[in-house]
ZALO-639043 format. One record per residue (C-alpha): z, x, y. Coordinates in pm, whole numbers, plus 32768, in hexadecimal, padded with zeros to 4 digits. Layout:
<node Z="Z" X="X" Y="Y"/>
...
This chain:
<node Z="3A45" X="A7BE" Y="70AF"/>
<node Z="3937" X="A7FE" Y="71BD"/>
<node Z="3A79" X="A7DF" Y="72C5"/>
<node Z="3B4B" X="A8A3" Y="7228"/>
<node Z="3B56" X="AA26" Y="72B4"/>
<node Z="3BB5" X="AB58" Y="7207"/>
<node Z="3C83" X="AC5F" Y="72C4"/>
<node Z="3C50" X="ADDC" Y="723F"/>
<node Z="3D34" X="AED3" Y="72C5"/>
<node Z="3D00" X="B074" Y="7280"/>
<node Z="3E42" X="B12B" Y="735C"/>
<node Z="3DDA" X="B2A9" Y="73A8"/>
<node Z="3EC2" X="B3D5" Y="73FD"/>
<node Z="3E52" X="B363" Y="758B"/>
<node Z="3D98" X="B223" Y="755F"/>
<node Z="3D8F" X="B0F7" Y="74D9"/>
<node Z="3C47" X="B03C" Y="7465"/>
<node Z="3C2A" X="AEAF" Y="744E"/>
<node Z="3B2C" X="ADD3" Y="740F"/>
<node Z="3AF8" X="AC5D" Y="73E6"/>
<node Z="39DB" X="ABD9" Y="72D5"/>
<node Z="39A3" X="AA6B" Y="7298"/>
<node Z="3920" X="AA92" Y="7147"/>
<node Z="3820" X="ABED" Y="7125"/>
<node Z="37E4" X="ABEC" Y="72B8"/>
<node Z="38A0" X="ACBF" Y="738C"/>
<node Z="38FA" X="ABE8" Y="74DD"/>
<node Z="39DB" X="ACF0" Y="7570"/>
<node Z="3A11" X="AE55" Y="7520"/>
<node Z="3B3A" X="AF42" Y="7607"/>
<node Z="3BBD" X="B09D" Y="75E7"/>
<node Z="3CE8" X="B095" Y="76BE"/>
<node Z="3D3B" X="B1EB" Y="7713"/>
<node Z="3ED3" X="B25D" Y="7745"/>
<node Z="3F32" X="B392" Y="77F1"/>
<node Z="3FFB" X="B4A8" Y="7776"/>
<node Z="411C" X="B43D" Y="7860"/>
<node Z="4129" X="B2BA" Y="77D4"/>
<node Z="411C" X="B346" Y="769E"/>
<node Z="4219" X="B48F" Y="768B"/>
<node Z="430A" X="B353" Y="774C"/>
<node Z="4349" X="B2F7" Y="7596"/>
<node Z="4416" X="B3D0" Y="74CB"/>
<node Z="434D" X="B36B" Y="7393"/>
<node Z="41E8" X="B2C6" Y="7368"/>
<node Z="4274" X="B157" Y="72CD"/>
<node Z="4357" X="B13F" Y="740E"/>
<node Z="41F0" X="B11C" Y="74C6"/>
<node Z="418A" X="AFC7" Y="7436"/>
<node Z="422F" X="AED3" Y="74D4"/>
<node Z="4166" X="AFBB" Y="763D"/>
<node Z="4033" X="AF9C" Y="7576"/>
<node Z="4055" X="AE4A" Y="7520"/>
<node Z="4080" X="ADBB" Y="766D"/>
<node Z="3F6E" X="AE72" Y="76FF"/>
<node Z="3E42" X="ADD9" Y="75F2"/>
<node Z="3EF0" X="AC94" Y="7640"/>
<node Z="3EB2" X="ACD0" Y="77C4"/>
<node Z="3D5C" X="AD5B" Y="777F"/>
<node Z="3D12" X="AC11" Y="769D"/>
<node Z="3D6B" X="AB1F" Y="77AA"/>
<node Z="3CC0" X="ABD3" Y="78D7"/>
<node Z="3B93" X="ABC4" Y="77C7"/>
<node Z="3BB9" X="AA63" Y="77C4"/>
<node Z="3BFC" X="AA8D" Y="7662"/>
<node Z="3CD0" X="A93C" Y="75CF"/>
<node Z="3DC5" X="AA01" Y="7512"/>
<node Z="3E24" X="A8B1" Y="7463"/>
<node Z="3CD9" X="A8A5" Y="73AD"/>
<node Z="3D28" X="A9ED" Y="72DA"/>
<node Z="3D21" X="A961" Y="7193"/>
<node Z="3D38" X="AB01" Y="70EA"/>
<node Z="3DED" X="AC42" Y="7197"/>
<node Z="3D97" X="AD6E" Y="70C8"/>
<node Z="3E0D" X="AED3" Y="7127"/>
<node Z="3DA9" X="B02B" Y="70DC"/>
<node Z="3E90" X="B0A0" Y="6FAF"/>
<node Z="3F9C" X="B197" Y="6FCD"/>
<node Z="4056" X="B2BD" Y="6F02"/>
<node Z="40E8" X="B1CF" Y="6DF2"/>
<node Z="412C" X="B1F1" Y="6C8D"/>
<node Z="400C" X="B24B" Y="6BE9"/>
<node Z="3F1B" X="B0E6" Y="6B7F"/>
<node Z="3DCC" X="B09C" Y="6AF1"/>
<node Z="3CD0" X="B06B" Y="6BCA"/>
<node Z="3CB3" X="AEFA" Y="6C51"/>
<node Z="3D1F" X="ADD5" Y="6D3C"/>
<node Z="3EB1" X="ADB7" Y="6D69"/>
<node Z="3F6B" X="ACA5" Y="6E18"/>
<node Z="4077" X="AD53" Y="6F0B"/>
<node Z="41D1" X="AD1A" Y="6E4E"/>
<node Z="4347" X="AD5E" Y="6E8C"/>
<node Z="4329" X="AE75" Y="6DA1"/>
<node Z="41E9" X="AF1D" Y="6E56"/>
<node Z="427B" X="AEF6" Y="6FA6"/>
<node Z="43B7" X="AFB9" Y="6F50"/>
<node Z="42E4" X="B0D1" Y="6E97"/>
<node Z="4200" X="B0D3" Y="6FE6"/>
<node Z="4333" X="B0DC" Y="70D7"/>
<node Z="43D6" X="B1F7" Y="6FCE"/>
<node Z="4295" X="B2C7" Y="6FA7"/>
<node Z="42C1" X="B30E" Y="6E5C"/>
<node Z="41A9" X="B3FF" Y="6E3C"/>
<node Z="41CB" X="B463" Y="6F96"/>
<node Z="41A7" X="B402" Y="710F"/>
<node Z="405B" X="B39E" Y="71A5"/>
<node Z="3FA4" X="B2AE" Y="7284"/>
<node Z="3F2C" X="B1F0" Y="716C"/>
<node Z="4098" X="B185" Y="7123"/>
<node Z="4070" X="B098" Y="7223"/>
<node Z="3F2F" X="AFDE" Y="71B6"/>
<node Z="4011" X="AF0E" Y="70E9"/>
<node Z="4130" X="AED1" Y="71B5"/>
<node Z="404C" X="AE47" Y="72F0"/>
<node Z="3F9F" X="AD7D" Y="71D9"/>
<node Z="40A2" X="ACCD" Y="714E"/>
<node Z="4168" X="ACA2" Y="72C3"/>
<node Z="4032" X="AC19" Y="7348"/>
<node Z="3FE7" X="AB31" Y="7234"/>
<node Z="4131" X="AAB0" Y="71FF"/>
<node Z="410C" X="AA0F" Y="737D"/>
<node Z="4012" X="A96B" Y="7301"/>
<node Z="4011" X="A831" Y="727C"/>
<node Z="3F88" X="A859" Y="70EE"/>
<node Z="3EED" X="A999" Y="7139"/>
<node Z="3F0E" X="AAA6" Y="7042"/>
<node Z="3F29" X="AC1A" Y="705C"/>
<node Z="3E93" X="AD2F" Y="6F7F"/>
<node Z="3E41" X="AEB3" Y="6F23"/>
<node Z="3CEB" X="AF10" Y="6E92"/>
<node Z="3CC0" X="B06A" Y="6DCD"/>
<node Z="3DCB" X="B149" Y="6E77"/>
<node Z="3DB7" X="B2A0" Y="6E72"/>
<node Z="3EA9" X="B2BA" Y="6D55"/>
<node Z="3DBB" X="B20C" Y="6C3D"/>
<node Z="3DF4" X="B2D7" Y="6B10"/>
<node Z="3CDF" X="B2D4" Y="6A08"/>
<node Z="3D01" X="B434" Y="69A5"/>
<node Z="3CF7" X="B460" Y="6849"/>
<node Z="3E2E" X="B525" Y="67B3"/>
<node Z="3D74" X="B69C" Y="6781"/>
<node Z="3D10" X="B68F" Y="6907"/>
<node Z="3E99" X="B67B" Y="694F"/>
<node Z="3ED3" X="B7DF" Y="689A"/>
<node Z="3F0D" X="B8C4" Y="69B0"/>
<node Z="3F76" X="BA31" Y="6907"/>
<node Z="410D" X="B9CB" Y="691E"/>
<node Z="41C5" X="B8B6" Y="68AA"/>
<node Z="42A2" X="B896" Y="69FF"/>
<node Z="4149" X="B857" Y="6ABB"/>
<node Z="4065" X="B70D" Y="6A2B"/>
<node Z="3F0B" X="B6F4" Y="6AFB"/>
<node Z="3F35" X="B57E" Y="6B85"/>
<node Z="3DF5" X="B4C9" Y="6C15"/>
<node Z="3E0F" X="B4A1" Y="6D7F"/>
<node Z="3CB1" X="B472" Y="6E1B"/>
<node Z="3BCA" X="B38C" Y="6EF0"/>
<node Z="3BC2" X="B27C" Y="6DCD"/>
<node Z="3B5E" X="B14A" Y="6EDA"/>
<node Z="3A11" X="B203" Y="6F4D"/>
<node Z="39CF" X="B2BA" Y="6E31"/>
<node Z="39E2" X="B14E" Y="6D31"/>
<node Z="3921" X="B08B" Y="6E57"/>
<node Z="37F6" X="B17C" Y="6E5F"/>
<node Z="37C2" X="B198" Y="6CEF"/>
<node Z="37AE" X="B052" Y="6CC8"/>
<node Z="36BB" X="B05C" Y="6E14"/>
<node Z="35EA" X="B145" Y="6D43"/>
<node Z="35F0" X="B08F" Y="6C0A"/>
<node Z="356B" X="AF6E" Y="6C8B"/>
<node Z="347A" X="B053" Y="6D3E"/>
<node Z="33DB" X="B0D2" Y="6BFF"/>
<node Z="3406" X="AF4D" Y="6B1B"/>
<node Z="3523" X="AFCA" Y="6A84"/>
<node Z="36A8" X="AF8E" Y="6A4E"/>
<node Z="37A3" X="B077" Y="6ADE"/>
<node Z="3841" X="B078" Y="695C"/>
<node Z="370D" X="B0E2" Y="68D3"/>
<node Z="36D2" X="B21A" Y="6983"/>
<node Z="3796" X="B379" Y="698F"/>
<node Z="377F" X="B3FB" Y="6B16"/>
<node Z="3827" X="B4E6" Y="6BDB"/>
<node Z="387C" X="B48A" Y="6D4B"/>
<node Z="38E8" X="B55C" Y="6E3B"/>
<node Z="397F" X="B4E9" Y="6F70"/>
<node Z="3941" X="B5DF" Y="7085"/>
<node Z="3A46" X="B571" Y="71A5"/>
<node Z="3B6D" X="B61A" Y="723C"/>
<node Z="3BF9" X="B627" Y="70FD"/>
<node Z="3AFA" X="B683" Y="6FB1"/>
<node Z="3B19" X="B5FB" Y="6E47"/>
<node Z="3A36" X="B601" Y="6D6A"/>
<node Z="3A3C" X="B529" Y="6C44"/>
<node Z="39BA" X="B4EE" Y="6AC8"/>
<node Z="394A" X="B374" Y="6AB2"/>
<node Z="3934" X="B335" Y="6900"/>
<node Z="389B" X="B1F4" Y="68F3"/>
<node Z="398A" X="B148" Y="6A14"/>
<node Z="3AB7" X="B242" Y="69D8"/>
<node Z="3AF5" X="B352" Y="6AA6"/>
<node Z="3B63" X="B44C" Y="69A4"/>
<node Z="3BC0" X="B561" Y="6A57"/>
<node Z="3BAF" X="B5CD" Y="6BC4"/>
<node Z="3C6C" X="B6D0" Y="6CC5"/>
<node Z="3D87" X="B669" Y="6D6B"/>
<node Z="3D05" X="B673" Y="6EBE"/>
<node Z="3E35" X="B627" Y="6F9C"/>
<node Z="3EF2" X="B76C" Y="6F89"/>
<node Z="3E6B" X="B87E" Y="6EA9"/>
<node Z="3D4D" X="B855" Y="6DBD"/>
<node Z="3BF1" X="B871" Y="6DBB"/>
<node Z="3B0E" X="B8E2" Y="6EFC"/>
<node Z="3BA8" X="B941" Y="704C"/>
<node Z="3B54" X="B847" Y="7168"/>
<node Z="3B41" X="B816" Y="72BE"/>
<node Z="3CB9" X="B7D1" Y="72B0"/>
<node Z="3D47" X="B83D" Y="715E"/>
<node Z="3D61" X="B97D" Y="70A4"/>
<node Z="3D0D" X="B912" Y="6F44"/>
<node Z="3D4A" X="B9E4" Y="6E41"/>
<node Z="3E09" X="BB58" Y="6EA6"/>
<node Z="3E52" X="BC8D" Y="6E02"/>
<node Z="3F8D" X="BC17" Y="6D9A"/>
<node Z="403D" X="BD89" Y="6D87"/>
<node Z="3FEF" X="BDB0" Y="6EFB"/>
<node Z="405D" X="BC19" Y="6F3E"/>
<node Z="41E4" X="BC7F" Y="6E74"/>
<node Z="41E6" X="BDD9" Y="6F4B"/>
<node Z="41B0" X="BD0C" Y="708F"/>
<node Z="42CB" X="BBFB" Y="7022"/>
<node Z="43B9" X="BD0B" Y="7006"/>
<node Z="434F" X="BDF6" Y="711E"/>
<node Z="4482" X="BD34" Y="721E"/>
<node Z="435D" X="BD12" Y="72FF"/>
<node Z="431C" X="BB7D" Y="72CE"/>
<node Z="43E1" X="BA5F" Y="7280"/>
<node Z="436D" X="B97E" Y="717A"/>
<node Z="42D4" X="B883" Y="7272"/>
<node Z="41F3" X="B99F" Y="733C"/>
<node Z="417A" X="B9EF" Y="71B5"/>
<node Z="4138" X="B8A9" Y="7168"/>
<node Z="4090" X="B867" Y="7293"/>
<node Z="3FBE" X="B992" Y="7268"/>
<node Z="3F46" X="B905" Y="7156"/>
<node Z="3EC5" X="B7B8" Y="71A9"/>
<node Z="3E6D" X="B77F" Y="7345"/>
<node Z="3E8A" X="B8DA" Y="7382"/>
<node Z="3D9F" X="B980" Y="724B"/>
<node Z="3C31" X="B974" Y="7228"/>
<node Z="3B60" X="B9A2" Y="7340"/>
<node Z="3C87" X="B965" Y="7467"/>
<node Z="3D18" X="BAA1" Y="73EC"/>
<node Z="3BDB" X="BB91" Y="73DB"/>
<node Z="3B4D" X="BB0D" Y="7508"/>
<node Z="3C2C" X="BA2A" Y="75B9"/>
<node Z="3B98" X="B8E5" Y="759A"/>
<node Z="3B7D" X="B7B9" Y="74B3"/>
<node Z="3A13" X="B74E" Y="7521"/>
<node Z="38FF" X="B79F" Y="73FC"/>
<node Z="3805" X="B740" Y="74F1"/>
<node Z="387C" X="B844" Y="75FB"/>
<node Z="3893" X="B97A" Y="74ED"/>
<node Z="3742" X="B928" Y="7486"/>
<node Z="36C5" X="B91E" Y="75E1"/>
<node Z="378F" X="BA4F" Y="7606"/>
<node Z="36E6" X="BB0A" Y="74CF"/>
<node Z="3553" X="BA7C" Y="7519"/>
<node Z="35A0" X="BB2D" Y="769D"/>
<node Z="35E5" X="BC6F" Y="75FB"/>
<node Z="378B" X="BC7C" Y="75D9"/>
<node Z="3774" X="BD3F" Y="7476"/>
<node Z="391F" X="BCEC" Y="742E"/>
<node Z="38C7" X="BB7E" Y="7439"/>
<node Z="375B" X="BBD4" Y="7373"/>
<node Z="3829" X="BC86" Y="7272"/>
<node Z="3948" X="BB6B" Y="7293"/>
<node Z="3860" X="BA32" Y="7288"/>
<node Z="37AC" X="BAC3" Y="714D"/>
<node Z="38BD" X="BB48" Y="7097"/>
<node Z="3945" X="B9D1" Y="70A6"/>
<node Z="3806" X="B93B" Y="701A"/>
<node Z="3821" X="BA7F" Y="6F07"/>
<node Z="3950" X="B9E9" Y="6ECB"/>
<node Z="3924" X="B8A2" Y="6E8D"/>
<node Z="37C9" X="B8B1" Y="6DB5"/>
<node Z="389D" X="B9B8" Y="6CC4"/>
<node Z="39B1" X="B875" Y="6CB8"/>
<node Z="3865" X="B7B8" Y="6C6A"/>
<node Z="3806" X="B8A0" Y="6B4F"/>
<node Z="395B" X="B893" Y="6AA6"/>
<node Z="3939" X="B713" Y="6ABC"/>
<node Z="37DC" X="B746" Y="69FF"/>
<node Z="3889" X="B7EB" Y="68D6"/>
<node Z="39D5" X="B6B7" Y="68CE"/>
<node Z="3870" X="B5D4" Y="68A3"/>
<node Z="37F7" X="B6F1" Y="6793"/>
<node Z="36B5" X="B714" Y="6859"/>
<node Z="3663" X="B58B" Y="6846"/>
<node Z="366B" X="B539" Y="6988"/>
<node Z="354C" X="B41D" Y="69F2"/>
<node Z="3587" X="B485" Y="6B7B"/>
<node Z="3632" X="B537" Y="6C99"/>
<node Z="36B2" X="B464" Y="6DB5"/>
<node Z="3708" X="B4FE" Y="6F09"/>
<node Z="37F3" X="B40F" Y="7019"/>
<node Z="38B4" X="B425" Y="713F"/>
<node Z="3889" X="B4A4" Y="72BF"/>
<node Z="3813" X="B60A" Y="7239"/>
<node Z="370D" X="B580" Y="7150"/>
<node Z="3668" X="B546" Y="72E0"/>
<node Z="363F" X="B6C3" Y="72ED"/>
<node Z="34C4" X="B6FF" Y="7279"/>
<node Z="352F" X="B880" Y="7238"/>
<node Z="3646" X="B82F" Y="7180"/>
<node Z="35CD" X="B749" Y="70C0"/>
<node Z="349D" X="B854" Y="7075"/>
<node Z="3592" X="B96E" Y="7016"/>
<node Z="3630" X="B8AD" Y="6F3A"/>
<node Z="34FA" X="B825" Y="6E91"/>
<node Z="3453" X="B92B" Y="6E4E"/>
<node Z="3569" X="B9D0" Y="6D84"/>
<node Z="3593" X="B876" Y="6CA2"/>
<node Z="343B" X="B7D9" Y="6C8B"/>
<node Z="342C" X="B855" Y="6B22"/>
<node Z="352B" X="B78C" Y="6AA1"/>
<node Z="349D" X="B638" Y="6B02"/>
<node Z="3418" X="B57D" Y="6C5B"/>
<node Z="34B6" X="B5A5" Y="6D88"/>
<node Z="34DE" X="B43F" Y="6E63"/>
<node Z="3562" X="B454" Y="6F8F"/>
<node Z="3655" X="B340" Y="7023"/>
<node Z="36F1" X="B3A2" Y="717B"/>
<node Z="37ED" X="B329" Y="720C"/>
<node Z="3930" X="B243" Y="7168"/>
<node Z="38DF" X="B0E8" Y="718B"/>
<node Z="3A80" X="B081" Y="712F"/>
<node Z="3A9A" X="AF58" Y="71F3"/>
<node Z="3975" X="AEE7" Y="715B"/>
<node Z="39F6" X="AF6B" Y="7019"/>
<node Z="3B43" X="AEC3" Y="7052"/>
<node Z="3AD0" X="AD50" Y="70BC"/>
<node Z="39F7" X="AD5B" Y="6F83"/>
<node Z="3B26" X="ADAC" Y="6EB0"/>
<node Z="3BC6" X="AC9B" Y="6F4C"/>
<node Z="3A98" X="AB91" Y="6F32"/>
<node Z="3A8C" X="ABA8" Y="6DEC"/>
<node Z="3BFD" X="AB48" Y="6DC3"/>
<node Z="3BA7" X="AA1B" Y="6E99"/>
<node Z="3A76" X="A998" Y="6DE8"/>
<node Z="3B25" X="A9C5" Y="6CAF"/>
<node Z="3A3D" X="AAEB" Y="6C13"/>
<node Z="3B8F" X="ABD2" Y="6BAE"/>
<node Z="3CE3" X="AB78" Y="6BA3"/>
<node Z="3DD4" X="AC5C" Y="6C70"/>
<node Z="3EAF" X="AD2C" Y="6B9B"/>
<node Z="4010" X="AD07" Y="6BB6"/>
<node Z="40DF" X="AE6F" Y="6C39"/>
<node Z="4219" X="AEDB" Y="6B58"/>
């Protein structure tokens, strides 16, 4: 066991992060950076994994890394059906729904597929998915939307947002299923969710519509304005969608995806990105107050993650509008590879079986 090395893998839009633990400890940690031109070479994001795979082998050998002692390859999870949260070995059937993108195209997608390519090299080396962002837990009045041709699905940060309420709950001598939290993840996407006693009951679908704007989605829109604008001639469905998520947010008031920059921006006297960087945090403690009333006001605390949770004046803005529900902890940053190994330890030390993906 003490040999044996874990291999955690979290693919971004323009990077991909790897690390190596052998057991809890982290003995090598990469993010491997791709330009826009090796990227835009792919026509779709799975064509890029057999690129991305070769690379974090390269990077593992010039680490000295012995690639033969990887024992467990697990990958960030993609846009697949929607699962319960959990540990799932990489299958024939979850490779094809990664490769399809059956609830849409993204980075993610290729968590998976590098997983299982890598593993499969190897010799008894398995390959998993831990808590992908499609982990549906939503209970059946939060999928009501106001028409039957439009059901609110639960797309959100489910690896970071699981991993830090457990982080908490062991923080305060407590199980994660005994508690009812709210976490929001502050990054360059924003979902907030309802955590009833280990089930995330309802949350916004953060990926392309729902909930707070962020530094590179729109969130929710006036959605008169949105139909008006899809039938104006002026944009093709892809410049839309686009606007929407990696154009929205803060890269389309003020031209950059950078929290940290708009906030420096605002403190030096820039009142757009003042106005801007609190109308964001407005944004996402009202999300927090809906959340309050899905937990019917029994809510034991308020946790706050990801790279924006850094921002002290954020953070304060926020606060101060939703210390009256319950404490406020703060968490920054999104520990996934951390996150992701653990997911994966468990499976190796035999503390959860991996569920099997239909």
């Amino acid at each position: 066991m003490e040999s044996e090395l874990l291999l955690a893998i979290n693919p971004g839009s323009t990077s991909t992060k790897i690390a190596v633990f052998r057991n809890t400890k982290e003995i090598f940690l990469k993010n491997i950076k791709h330009s826009c031109d090796e990227i835009e070479k792919f026509e779709r994001i799975t064509d890029q994994y057999e690129f991305r795979k070769n690379i974090i082998l390269k990077e593992l050998i010039d680490a000295d890394i012995d690639v033969k002692s990887i024992h467990i390859v697990v990958g960030r999870g993609g846009l697949v059906k929607p699962i319960k949260s959990g540990v799932y070995e990489v299958n024939d059937a979850l490779i094809n729904d990664l490769k399809v993108g059956v609830l849409g195209q993204h980075a993610s997608n290729l968590g998976g597929l590098i997983a299982s390519d890598i593993a499969n090299s190897i010799p008894n080396a398995r390959a998993f998915i831990a808590d992908p962002v499609v982990v549906d837990e939503l209970e059946e009045i939060a999928r009501v939307s106001g028409h039957p041709e439009f059901e609110r699905i639960s797309i959100f940060h489910a690896l970071n947002q699981k991993a830090i309420a457990r982080q908490h709950a062991r923080a305060v001598a407590q199980t994660y299923e005994a508690l009812n939290l709210i976490v929001a993840h502050l990054g360059g996407g924003i979902s907030v969710g309802a955590h009833c006693k280990g089930r995330v009951i309802d949350v916004n679908q953060a990926l392309d519509g729902d909930g707070p704007f962020s530094p590179e989605r729109t969130g929710g829109l006036p959605v008169g304005s949105l139909v008006k604008m899809c039938f104006s001639g002026k944009y093709t469905e892809k410049q839309i969608k686009k606007m929407i998520t990696g154009k929205g947010g803060l890269v389309a008031y003020l031209g950059t995806n950078d929290a940290y920059e708009v906030e420096k921006r605002a403190l030096g006297g820039d009142e757009k990105a003042k106005l801007i960087y609190e109308a964001m945090a407005y944004q996402v403690a009202k999300e927090i107050g809906a959340m309050s009333t899905v937990l019917k006001g029994n809510v034991d605390a308020i946790l706050l993650t990801g790279g924006i949770a850094y921002g002290k004046p954020f953070v304060e803005n926020v606060t101060e509008r939703i210390r009256h529900i319950s404490p406020v902890y703060v968490y920054p940053g999104e520990d996934e590879m951390r996150a992701l190994a653990m997911n994966g330890l468990m499976v190796m030390k035999g503390e959860t079986e991996a569920l099997v993906y239909q």
